[in-house]
VMD Tcl script that draws the C-alpha trace (Angstrom):
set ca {
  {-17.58 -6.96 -18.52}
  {-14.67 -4.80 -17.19}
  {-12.22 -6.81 -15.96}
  {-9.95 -4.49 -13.37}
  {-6.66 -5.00 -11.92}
  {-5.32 -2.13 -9.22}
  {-1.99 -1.30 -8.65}
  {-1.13 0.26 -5.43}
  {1.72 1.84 -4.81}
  {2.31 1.08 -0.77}
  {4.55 3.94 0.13}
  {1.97 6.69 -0.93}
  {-0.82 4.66 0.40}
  {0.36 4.05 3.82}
  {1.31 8.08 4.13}
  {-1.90 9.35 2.62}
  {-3.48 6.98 4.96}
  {-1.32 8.85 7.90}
  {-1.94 12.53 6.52}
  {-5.53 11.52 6.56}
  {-6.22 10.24 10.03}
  {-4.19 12.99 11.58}
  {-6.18 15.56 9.53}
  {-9.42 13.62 11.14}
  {-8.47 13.51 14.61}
  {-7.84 9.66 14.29}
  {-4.23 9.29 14.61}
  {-3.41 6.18 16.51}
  {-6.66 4.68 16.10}
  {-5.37 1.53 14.32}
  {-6.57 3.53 10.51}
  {-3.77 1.72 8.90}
  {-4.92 -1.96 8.79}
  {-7.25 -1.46 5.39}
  {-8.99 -3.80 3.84}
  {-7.53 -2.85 0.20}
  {-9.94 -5.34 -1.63}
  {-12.86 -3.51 -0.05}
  {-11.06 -0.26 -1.01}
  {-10.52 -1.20 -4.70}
  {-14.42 -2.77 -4.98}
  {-15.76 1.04 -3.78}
  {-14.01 2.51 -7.11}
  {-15.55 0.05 -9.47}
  {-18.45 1.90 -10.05}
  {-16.47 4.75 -11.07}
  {-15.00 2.44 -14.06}
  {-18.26 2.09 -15.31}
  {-20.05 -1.05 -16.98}
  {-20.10 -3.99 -15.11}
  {-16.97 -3.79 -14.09}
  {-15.32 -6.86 -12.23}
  {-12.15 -6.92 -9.92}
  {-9.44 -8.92 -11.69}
  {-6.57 -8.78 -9.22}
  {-4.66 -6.32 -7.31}
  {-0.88 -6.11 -6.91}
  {0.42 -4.21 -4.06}
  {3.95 -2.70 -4.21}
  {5.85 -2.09 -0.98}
  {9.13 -2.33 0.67}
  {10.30 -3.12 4.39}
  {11.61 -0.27 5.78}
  {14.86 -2.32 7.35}
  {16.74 0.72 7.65}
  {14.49 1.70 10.31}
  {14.52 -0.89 12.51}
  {17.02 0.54 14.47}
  {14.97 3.62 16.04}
  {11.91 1.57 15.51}
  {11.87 -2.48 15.62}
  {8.29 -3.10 15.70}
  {8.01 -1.10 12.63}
  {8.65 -3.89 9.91}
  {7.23 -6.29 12.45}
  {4.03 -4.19 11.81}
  {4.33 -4.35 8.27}
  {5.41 -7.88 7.79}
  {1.95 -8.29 9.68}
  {-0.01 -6.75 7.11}
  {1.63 -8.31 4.10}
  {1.01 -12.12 5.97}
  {-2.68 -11.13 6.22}
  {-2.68 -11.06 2.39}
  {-4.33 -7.79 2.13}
  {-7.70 -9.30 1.41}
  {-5.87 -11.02 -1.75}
  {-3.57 -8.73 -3.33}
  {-0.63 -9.62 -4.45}
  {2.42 -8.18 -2.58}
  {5.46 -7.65 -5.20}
  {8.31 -6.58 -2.96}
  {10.52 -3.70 -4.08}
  {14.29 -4.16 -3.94}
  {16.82 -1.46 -2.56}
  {19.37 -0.38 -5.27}
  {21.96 2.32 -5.55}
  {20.86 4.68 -9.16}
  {23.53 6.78 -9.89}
  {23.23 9.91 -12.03}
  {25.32 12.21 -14.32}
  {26.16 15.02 -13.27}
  {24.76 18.65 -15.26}
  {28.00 20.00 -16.97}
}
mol new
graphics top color blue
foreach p $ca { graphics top sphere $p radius 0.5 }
foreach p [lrange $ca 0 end-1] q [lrange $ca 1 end] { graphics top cylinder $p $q radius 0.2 }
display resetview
């Protein structure tokens, strides 16, 4: 047996999710609350064998720096995290400052 783990990366999720309902004509139409268990368990065929869903760790960050222009924003995404996602694991990213050299 194929025991799978998935590791979503929230940020691209939640904008290909975006990019996708607007290029269907759905935007607004509450697209964003997936179920990412279901999501994961439609791949597992792909994987081949009997393949089994292990766990699934979803990577995200509150956009805080938002809440400014938009308060409900996090509000909307501290929603989603508290549903647990159908079981994934959210692993919450930390702000930090990289710096880099500069090209001679």
């Amino acid at each position: 047996m194929n025991r799978t783990t998935f590791i979503v990366d929230g940020f691209n999720l939640y904008h290909s999710v975006c990019d996708a309902s607007r290029a269907l004509g759905l935007a607004g139409a509450g697209v964003k609350w997936l179920n990412l268990r279901k999501l994961c368990e439609s791949y597992l065929s792909l994987i081949g064998g009997p393949a089994q869903l292990e766990r699934i760790y979803y990577f995200s960050a509150l956009a805080t720096h938002l809440e400014s222009a938009k308060p409900d924003l996090t509000l909307r995404h501290r929603a989603y995290l508290a549903m647990g996602s159908a079981n994934a694991r959210f692993v919450a990213q930390r702000q930090r400052t990289v710096w880099m050299k500069r090209a001679a």
